[in-house]
C-alpha positions in Angstrom: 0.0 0.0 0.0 1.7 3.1 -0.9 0.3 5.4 2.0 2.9 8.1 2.8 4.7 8.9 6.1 3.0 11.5 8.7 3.9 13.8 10.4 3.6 17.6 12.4 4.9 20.6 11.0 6.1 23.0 13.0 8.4 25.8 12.0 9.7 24.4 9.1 10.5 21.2 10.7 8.7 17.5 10.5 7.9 16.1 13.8 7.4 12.2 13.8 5.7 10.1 15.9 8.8 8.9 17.8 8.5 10.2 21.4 5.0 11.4 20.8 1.0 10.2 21.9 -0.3 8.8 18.1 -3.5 8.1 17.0 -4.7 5.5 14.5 -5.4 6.3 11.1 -8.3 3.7 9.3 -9.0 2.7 5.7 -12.9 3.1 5.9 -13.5 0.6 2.9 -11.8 -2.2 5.4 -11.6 -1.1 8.8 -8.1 -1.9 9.2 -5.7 0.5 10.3 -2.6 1.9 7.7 -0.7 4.2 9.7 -0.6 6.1 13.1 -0.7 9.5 13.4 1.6 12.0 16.2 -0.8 13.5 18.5 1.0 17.0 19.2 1.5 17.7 23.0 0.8 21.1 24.6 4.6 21.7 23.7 4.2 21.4 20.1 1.3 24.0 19.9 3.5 26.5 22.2 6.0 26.4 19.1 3.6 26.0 16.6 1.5 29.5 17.8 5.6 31.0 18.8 6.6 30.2 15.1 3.6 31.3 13.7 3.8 34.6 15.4 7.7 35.2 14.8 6.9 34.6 11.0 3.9 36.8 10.6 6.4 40.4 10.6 8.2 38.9 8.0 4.9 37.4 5.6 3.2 40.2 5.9 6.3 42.0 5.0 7.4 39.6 1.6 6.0 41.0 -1.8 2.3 40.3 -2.7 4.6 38.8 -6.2 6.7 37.0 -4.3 4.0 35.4 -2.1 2.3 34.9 -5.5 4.9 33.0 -6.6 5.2 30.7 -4.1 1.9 29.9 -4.5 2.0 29.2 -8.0 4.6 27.0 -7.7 2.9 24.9 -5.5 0.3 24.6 -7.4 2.2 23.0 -10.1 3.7 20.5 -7.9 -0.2 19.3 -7.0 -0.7 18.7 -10.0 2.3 16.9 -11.0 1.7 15.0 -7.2 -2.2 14.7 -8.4 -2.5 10.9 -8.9 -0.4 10.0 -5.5 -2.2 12.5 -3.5 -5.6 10.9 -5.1 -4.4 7.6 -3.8 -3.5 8.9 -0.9 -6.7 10.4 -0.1 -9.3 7.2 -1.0 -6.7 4.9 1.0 -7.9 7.4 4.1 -11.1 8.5 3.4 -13.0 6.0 0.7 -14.1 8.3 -1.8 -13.3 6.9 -5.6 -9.8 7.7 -7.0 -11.0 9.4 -9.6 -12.9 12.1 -7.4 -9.9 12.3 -5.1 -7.4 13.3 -7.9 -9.9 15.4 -9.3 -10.2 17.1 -5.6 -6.3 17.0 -5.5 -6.5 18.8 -9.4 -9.1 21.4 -7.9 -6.7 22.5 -4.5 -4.1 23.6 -7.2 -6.9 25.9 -9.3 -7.6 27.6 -5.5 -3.5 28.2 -5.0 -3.7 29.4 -8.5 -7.1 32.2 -7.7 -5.8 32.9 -4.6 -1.9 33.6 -5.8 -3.7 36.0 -7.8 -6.1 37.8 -6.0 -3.8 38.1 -3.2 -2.1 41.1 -5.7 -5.4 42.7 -5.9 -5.8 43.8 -2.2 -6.5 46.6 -3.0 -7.0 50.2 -1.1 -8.2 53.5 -2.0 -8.0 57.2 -1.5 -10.9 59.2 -0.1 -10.9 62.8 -1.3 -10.3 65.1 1.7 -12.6 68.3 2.9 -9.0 69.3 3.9 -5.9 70.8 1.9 -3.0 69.4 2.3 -4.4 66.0 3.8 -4.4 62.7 2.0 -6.6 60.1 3.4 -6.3 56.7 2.5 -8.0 53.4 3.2 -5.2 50.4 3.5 -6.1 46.6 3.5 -3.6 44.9 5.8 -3.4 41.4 6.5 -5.2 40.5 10.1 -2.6 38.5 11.7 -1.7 34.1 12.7 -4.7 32.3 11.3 -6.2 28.8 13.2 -7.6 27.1 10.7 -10.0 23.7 11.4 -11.5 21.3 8.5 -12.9 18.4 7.9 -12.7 15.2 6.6 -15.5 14.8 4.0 -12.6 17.3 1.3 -9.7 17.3 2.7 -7.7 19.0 0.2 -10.0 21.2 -1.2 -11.1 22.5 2.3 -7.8 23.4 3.6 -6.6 24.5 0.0 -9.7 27.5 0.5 -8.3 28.1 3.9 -4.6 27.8 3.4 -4.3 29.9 0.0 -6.3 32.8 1.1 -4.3 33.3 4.3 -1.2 32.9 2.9 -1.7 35.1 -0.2 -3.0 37.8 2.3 0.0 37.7 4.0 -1.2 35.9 7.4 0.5 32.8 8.7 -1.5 29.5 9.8 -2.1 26.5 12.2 -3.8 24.3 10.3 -5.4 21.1 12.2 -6.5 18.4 9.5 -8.7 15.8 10.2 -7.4 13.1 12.1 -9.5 10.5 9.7 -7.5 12.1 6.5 -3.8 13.1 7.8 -2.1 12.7 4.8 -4.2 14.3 2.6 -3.9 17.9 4.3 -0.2 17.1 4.7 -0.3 17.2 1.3 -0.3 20.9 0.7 2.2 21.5 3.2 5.1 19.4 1.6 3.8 21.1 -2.2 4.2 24.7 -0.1 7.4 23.8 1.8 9.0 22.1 -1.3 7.7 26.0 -3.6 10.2 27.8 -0.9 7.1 29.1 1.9 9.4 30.3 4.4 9.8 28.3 7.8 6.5 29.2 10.1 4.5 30.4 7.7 2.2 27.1 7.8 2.3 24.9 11.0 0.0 21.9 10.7 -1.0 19.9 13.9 -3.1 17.1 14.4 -5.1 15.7 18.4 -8.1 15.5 19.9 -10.0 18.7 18.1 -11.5 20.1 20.8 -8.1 20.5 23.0 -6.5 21.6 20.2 -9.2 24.0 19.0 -9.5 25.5 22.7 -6.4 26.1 22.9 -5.1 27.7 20.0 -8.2 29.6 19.9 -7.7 30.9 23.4 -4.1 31.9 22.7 -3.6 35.5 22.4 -1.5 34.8 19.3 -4.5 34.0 17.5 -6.2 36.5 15.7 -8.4 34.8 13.4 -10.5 31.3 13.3 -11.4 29.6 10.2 -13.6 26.7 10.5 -15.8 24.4 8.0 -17.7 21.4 10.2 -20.8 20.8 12.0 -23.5 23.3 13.3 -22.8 21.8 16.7 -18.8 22.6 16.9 -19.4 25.8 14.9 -21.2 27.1 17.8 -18.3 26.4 20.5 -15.5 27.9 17.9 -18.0 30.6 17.6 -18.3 30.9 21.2 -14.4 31.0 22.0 -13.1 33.2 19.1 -15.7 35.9 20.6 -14.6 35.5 23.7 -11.1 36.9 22.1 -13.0 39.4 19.9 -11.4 37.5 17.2 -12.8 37.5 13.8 -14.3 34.1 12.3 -15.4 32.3 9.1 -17.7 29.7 9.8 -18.6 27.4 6.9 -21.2 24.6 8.7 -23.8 22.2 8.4 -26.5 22.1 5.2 -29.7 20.1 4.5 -30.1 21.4 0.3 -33.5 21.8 -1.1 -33.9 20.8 -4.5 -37.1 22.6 -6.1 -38.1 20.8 -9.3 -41.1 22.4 -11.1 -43.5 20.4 -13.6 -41.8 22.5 -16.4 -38.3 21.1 -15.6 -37.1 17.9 -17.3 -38.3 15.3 -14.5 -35.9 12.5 -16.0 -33.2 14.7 -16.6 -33.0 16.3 -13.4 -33.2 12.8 -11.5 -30.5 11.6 -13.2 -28.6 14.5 -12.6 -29.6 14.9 -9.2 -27.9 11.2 -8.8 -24.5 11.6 -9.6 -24.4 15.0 -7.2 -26.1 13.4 -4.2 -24.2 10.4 -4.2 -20.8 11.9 -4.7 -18.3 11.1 -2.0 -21.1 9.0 -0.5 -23.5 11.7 0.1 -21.0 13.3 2.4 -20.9 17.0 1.1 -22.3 19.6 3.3 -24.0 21.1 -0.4 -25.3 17.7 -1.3 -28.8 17.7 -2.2 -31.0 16.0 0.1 -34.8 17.3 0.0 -36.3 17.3 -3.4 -39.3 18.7 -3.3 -41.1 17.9 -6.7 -44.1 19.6 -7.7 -47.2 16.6 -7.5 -47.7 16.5 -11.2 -44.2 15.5 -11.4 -43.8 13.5 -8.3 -43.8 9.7 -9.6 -42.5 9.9 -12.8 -39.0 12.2 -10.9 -39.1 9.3 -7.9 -39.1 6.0 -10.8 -36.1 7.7 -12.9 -33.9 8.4 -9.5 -34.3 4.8 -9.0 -33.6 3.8 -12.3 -30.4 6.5 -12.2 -29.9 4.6 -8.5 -29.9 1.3 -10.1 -26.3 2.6 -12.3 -24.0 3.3 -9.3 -21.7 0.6 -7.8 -20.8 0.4 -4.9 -17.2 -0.8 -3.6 -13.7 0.4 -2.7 -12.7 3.8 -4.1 -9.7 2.1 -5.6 -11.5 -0.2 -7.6 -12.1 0.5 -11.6 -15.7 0.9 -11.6 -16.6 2.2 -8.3 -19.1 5.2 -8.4 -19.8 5.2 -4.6 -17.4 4.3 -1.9 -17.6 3.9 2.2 -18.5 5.8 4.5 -15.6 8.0 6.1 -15.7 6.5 9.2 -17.4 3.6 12.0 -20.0 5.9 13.1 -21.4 7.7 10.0 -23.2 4.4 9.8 -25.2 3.9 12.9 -25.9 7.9 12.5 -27.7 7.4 8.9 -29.2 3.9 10.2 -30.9 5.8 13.1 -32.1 8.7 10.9 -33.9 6.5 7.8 -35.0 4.1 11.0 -36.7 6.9 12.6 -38.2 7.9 8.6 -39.6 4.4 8.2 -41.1 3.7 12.1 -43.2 7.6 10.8 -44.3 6.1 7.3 -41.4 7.0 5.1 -40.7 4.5 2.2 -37.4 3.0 1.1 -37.7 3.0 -3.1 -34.2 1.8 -2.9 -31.6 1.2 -0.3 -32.1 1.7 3.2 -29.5 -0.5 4.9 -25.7 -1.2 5.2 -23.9 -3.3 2.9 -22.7 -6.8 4.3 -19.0 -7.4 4.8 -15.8 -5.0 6.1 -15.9 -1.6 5.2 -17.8 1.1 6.0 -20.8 0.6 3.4 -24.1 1.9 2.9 -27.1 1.3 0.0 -27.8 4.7 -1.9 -30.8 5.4 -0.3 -34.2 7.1 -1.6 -37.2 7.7 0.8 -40.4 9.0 -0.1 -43.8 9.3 1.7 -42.2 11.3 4.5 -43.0 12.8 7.7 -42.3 16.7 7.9 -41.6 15.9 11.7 -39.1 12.7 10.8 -35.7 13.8 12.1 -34.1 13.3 8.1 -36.4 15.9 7.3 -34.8 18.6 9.8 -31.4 16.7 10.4 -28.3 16.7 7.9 -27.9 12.8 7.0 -24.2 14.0 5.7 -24.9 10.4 3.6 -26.4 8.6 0.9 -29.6 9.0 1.7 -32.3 11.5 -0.7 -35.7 12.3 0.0 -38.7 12.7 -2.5 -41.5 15.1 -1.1 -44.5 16.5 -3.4 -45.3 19.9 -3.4 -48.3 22.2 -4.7 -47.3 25.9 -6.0 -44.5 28.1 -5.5 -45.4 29.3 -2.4 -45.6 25.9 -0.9 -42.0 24.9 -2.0 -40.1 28.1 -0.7 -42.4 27.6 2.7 -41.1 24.0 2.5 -37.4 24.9 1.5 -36.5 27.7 4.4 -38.5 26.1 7.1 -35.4 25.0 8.9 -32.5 26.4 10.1 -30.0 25.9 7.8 -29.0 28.1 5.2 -25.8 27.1 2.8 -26.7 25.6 -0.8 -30.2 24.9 -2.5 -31.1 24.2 -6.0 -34.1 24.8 -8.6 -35.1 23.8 -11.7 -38.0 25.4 -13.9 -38.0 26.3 -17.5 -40.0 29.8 -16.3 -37.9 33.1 -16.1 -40.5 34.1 -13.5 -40.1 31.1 -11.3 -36.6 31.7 -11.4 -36.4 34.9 -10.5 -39.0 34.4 -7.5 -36.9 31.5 -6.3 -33.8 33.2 -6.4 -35.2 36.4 -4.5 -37.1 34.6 -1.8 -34.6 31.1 -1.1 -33.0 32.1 2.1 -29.8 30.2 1.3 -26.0 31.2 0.7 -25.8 29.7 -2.6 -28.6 29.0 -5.3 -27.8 27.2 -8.6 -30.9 27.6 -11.1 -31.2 24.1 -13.6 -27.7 22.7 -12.6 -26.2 21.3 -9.9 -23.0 23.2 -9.9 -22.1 25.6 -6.8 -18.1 25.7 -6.0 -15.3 26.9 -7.9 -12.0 29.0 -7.1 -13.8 32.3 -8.4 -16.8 31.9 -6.6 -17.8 32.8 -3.2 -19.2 30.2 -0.8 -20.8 30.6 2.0 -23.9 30.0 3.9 -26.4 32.3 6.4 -28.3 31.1 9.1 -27.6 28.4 11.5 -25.0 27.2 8.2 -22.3 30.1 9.8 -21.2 33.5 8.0 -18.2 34.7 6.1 -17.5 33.3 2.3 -14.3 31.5 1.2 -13.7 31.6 -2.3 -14.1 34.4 -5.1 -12.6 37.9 -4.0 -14.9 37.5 -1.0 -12.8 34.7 0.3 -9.8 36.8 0.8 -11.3 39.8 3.1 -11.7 37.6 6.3 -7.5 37.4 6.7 -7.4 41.2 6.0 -8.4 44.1 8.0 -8.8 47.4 7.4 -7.0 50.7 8.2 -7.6 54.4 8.0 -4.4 56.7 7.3 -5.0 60.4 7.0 -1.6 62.0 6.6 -0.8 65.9 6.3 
């Protein structure tokens, strides 16, 4: 198995597990283990925030070009690193190769954006009521950076987080998922190897709440990036305000998919299948609730099953494979409990509906119809292969049906009616809206979500301005 070493980096230098607590690190599509991972100690986060704060005078200092650089240059070696790091990443997490080369392909587009627009941060100057005085408006990067991601993209993620920083001119922990080490390590060798100076990036890996706490706590510390679960968003929330420290909080989704009788039922279902079951369902913009207008409803349920009926199930490094495992032991018995407590309130399993026999970390692609609006799927984030199928009557009904819960971060329509588009777009109380496709992320493109599904975008020219801060100069 060709699963590289791991290891912490702190100020410039790989810390191994020798002499260290470690951590186990699990291939989901077996259940056996393939490496441990070094827990850092209390010691290594001292140095980590020390180096990260000794380095910051000197980032902020370097050359938007010369930062730019670097960044492009590691870029390049991501893509030339794509296949390995693909590997890499379905050996730890399960998704198929071909997505997690494709993830590894899309981290090096955001180094690209980001080398960029990190030479565009740009200021102004205010015309003065005053002679003689110039005032100005400068955009100044905010300061060390702790960043936390997840496990479900753990390139991509950390790319978002990593790039912006850096390009702003802030340094960063980062703290990977423990379930997908090697992955985020990933960009720190391609950065290290492009010549980012020693401190710049730290990356540290533990138990995520004491490692959250403390580096949050840490007067060093001047802003929190995090992308995870509603839950943990609201305890980062809670301890970077304690700080006054600025935060970007990319959390939890439940997508509604709107699909009017004017939209091409079949299309869409098929469609709607290969975004809902990529990486297993386990994308916090995956669409979940369709709600399909009733003149539409059957014929939309019996072509998802039929597009169901095409995917194959099995281990991400297999030729072939189109869904892979669940990331991780107890993603299983969460989904199980959720389409449990569907079916004991009415709900219908089309398709699916149970694990898949054998080692691993398998579940069927799941669609459930005949639901109960109070059925915990219907107000709870599966984060899994599991749709829903819901009939609605007008317009009106389906944006009442859409916002009803708390979250806020991607939704979908589709309607061949300019009018119905517009409506839907001015009235969905989501982040991010994509009108008769199913595509929402891209380097160039802000995302972001409102309501309980956080605040702050990464991506686009938005994702810079949370490492930056502004300041006022008015000079006579």
């Amino acid at each position: 198995m060709d699963y590289p070493e791991l290891a912490l980096l702190i100020g410039g230098e790989w810390r191994d597990t020798a002499g260290r607590d470690t951590l186990p690190v699990i291939d989901p599509a077996t259940g056996g283990e393939i490496a441990r991972l070094p827990v850092a100690s209390i010691a290594d986060l001292d140095d980590a925030l020390e180096s990260a704060a000794k380095a910051f005078p000197l980032w902020r200092d370097t050359p938007a070009f010369d930062r730019y650089n670097i960044l492009r240059r590691a870029a390049e070696l991501l893509r030339l690193r794509a296949d390995a790091i693909g590997r890499a990443t379905t050996i730890e997490q399960g998704k198929p190769l071909a997505e997690s080369t494709a993830e590894a392909h899309a981290a090096a587009d955001i180094f690209d954006w980001f080398a960029e627009e990190g030479r565009r941060t740009y200021g102004r100057i205010i015309p003065t009521r005053v002679a003689g005085v110039r005032d100005m408006v400068l955009r100044q990067p905010i300061g060390p950076v702790a960043a936390f991601t997840p496990w479900n993209f753990p390139i991509t993620i950390p790319a978002r987080k990593i790039a912006a920083a850096i390009a702003a001119g802030c340094t960063v922990i980062l703290k990977p998922a423990e379930e997908t080490p090697a992955t985020g390590l990933a960009l720190a060798h391609a950065l290290v190897d492009a010549g980012l100076p020693a401190g710049v990036l730290n990356v540290v890996f533990g138990v995520p709440a004491t490692i959250s706490e403390y580096l949050i706590r840490s007067p060093e510390i001047r802003k929190v990036t995090f992308t995870g679960s509603t839950a943990v968003g609201r305890q980062i929330a809670h301890l970077a305000a304690e700080g006054i420290k600025k935060a970007t909080l990319e959390l939890g989704g439940h997508a509604p998919v709107l699909v009017f009788d004017d939209a091409d039922v079949e299309k869409v279902a098929r469609l709607a299948v290969r975004s809902k079951f990529r990486n297993a369902g386990q994308i916090c913009i995956a669409p979940t609730r369709f709600f399909v207008q009733e003149a539409s409803h059957d014929r939309f349920v019996a072509a998802f099953a039929d597009a169901i009926g095409t995917l194959r199930v099995g281990n991400g490094l297999d030729t072939g494979t189109t869904v892979g495992p669940l990331a991780h032991e107890r993603r299983g018995p969460a989904v199980g409990a959720l389409i449990d407590d569907a079916v004991s309130r009415g709900a219908r399993a089309v398709v699916g509906g149970s694990p898949v026999d054998g080692p691993g970390y398998f579940w069927q692609p799941t669609l459930l119809t005949e639901l109960d609006p109070a059925s915990r799927i219907m107000n709870e984030e599966p984060f899994g292969p599991v749709a829903l199928a819901v009939p609605f009557t007008d317009t009106d009904d389906a944006l009442r049906r859409a916002n009803e819960l708390s979250y806020g971060l991607a939704s979908y329509a589709f309607t061949e009616s300019v009018h119905t588009a517009y409506e839907v777009s001015e009235r969905m109380e989501a982040g991010m809206l994509a009108i008769n496709h199913f595509r929402l992320t891209g380097p160039e493109t802000p995302f972001g979500g409102v309501k309980e599904s956080g605040y702050g975008s990464e991506g686009g020219s938005e994702g810079i301005d949370g490492f930056l801060h502004t300041r006022f100069v008015s000079q006579a």
